[in-house]
N, C-alpha and C positions, 0 to 999 in steps of 0.2 A: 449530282451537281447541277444548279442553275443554266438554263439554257438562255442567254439573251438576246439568241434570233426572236426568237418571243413576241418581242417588243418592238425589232427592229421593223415595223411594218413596212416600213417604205424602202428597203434593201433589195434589189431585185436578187432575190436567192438563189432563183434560179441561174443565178450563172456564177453563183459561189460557191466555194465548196471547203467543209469542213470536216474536222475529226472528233468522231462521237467518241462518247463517253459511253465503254460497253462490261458487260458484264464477263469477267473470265471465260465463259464457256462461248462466249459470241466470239471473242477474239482468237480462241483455240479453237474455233469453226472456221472465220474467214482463214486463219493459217493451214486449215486442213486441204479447204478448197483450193488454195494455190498449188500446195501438194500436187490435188488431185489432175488439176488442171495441165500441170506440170508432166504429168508421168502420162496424162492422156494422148499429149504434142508427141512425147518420145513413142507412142506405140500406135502410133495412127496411121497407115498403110503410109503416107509418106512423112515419115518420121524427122522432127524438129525441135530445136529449143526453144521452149516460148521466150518472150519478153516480156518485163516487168515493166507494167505501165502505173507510170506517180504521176499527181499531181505537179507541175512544172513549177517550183521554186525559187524562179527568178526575179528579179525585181521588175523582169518588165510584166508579168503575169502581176504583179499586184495591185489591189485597187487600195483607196482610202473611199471607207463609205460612209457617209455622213446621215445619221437620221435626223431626218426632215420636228420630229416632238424633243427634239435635245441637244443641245451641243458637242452631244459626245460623238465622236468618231472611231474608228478604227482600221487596223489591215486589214485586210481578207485578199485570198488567192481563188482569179478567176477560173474557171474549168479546162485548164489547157490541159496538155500529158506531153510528156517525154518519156521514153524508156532507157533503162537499162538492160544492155544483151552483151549475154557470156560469149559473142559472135564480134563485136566489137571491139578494139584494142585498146579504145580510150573510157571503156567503162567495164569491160570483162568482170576485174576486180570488184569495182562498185558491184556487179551482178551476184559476185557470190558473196561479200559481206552481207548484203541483204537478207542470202538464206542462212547464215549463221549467225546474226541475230536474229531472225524468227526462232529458229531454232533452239537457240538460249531464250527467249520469252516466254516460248511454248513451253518449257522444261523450268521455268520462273514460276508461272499461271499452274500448273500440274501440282506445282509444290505449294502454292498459294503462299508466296513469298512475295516480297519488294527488293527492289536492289537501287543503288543509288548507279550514277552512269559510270562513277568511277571504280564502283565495283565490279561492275559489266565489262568494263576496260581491261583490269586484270585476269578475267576469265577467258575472253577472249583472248588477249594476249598467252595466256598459258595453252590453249586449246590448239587457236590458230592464229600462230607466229608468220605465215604466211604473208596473211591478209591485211591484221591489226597489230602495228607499231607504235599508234600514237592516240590521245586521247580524241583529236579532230578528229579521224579517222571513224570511231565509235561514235561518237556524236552526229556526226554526218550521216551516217548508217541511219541512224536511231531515225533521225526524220525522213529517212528516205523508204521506210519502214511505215512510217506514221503516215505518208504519201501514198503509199500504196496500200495498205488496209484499211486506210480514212477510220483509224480510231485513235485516240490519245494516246500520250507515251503514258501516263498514268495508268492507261487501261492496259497496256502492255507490262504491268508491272514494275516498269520502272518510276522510282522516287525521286523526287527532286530535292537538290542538297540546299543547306539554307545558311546564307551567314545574315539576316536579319533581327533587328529585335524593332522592340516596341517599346511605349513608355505612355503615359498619361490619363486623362481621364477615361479608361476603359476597362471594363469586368470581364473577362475572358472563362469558359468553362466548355471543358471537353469531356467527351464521352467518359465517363465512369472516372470525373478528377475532381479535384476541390476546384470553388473558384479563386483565378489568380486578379486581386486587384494591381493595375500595371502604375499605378498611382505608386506606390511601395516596390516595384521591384529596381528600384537605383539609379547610378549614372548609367549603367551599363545597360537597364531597358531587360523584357521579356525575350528569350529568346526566340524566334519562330521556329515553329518545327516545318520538317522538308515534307513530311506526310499531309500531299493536299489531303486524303479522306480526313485529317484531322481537320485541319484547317476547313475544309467545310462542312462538317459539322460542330465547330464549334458556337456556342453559343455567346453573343455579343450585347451589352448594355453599356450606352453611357449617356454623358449628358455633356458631353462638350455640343461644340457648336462648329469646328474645325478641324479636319484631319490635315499635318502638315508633314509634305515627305522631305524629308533632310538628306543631299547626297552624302556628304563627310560622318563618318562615326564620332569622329573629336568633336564635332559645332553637335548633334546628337547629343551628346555624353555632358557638354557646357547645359546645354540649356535642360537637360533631363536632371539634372544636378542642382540647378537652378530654378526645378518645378516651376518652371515657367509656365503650364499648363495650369498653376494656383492664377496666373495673372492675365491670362488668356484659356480661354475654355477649350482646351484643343487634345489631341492623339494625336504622340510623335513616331511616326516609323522613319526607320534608314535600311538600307541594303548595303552600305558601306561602301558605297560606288556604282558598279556597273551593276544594275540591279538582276537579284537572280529570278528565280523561277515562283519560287516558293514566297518572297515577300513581294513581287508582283499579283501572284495570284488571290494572298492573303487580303490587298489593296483594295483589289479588283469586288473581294467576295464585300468586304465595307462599303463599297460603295453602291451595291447591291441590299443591304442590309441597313443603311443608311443613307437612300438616296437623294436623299435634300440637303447632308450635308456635305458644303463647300471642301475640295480637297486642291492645296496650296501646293510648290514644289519651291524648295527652298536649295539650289546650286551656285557652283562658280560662273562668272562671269565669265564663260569659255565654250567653245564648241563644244570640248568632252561633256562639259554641265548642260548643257541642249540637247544634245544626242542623250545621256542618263533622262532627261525629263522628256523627251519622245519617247522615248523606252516605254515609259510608262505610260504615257499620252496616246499611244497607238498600237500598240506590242510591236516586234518586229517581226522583219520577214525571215530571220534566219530561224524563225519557230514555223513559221509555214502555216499548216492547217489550222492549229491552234490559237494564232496569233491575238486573239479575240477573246480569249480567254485570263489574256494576262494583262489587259489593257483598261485604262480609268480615266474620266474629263478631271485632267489637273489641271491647274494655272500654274502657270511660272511668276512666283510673287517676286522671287529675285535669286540671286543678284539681274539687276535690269539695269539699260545704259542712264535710269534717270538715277540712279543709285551712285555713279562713279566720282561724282561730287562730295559723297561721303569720306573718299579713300586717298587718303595721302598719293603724293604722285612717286616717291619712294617705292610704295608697296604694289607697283602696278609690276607688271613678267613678262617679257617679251615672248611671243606664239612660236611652238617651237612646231619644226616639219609635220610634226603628227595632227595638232590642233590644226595647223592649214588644211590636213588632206581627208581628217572629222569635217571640214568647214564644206569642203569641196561637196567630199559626198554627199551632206547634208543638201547643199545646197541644189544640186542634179537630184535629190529625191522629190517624188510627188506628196511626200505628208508636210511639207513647213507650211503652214499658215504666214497669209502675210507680214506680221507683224514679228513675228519668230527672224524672218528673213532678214526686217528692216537691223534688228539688233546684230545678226549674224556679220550682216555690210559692215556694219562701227565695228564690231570688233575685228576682223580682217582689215579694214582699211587703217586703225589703226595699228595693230601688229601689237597689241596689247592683250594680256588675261588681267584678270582682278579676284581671287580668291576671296571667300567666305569674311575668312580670319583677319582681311584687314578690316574687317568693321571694329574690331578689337580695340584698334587707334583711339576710342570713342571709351572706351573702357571695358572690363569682362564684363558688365552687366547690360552693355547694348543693345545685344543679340535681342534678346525680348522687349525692350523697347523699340526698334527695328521692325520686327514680326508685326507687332500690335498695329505700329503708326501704318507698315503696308497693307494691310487687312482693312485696314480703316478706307485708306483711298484706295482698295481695289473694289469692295461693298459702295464708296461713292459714285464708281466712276457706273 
């Protein structure tokens, strides 16, 4: 897979740190070493349990780093550490999850298998009911795993699950498959597979001009329906909301593959719709090492506050506890860009949301008239 440290010339890297992309036997090496490492502390004239030292995964260890040749940005996690120690009361547990998911990775990687996390979850649950109860629980593991071997969860053999598709002017072909034109596959779009190694190696052509990300699978489904991409030259993805792994990464590889072309982010007029388009604007930090890997320079073409003029004052929602405390967080995080902010202010100070669907008000065939006219004056401005 693509490395776009590469490029980031102006990143001081050296005080970043990241999780490679390694081959099975590299990864069932670094897990030998900790073994070894392990069993040397307990047998060493004064014998001890080591500690497991991660990369520190907190939000204050995070940077946003801007390359000085492009507007794109992203997270990264400076080189701090914290450990975990089976000596400890408030992390003991966390200490030994840690070795029994190595353990099941290692015993993944030996079989040259993938598993998805919530396969992993029920293994461990049947295995060790002790430790894993719950799916956070395994997820949490997984990167604190990924901290401490500083290699991918992908290299770890775990797959990422995927509810994304795709739709419009793009030819799609995978290893040893026919090609799928995404022109032709419906309202409902291509589905993405969870297997990044497919996703990157898949082979990509198209001749749009615009990749546009849609939070909602319905506004998706309208206008994949509506081959809107016949009236606009564009590729439509959605992740159906909270975007996952797998159509972040797929974004990420287009925008690498296609790096002149414009990519738009089409959400609700709400915190959760900022926070979904940071997602992809930055990766987050609850990915940690990786976070850079699943990150793309989008614009938020809308919904935007010059847009609310559009929308009946009927169809406007009052903000409920959770979009306040989306607003908050956001707004105590170092990745908003200014202007991000300024919109954030109007919508808190009014105590209003504005959803996708009342542009509907205008009639079902809006939507693409909408897109077109914003494209138009965002290429202006």
């Amino acid at each position: 897979m693509g490395d776009e440290r590469r490029s980031t010339i102006f990143f001081t890297e050296q005080h970043l740190s990241y999780a490679d992309i390694l081959p099975p036997l590299e990864v069932r090496a670094r897990i030998e070493i900790a073994v070894l490492n392990f069993l040397k502390d307990l047998n060493s004239p004064t014998p001890a349990i080591s500690n497991l030292p991660m990369i520190n995964r907190k939000s204050s260890n995070s940077r946003v780093n801007q390359s000085l040749l492009t507007e794109a940005s992203w997270i990264f996690l400076s080189r701090s550490f914290c450990t975990k120690s089976l000596t400890r009361e408030n992390s003991a547990k966390a200490f030994i999850r840690a070795w029994k998911v190595m353990e099941m990775c290692y015993s993944i990687l030996l079989l040259e298998k993938r598993v998805t996390q919530r396969e992993l979850f029920y293994k461990l649950l049947c295995s060790s009911p002790d430790y894993f109860t719950t799916q956070l629980q395994v997820n949490q593991t997984i990167q604190d795993v990924v901290a401490l071997l500083r290699c991918s969860r992908y290299s770890l053999g775990i797959m990422a699950s995927s509810r994304g598709s795709i739709a419009g002017r793009l030819l799609l072909q995978g290893p040893d498959q026919e090609t799928v034109d995404c022109t032709k596959c419906g309202s409902s779009g291509y589905a993405i597979s969870g297997d990044l190694n497919i996703l990157e190696k898949l082979v990509m052509k198209t001749d749009a001009n615009y990749i546009i990300v849609i939070e909602k699978h319905a506004i998706f489904q309208r206008l994949a329906e509506d081959k809107v991409f016949n009236q606009i030259p564009c590729i439509l993805i959605t992740a159906k909301g909270y975007p996952d792994l797998a159509t972040r990464f797929l974004l990420h590889r287009m925008s690498r593959v296609f790096p002149k072309m414009p990519i738009f982010g089409l959400v609700d007029w709400n915190p959760a719709g900022l926070a979904i388009l940071c997602t992809f604007k930055y990766g987050s930090i609850g990915m940690g090492l990786e976070a850079y890997k699943y990150a793309c320079n989008i614009k938020w073409l809308g919904l935007r506050k010059d847009d609310l003029e559009l929308i009946p004052q009927e169809s406007f929602i009052p903000l409920r506890p959770k979009d306040m405390q989306i607003a908050k967080s956001l707004t105590s995080s170092q990745i908003l860009q200014d202007n991000y902010k300024e919109e954030l202010a109007v919508m808190v100070e009014s105590g209003q949301r504005a959803e996708i669907e009342a542009l509907y008000f205008h009639g079902y065939d809006f939507l693409g008239k909408y897109l077109a006219n914003k494209i138009v004056q965002v290429h202006y401005i």
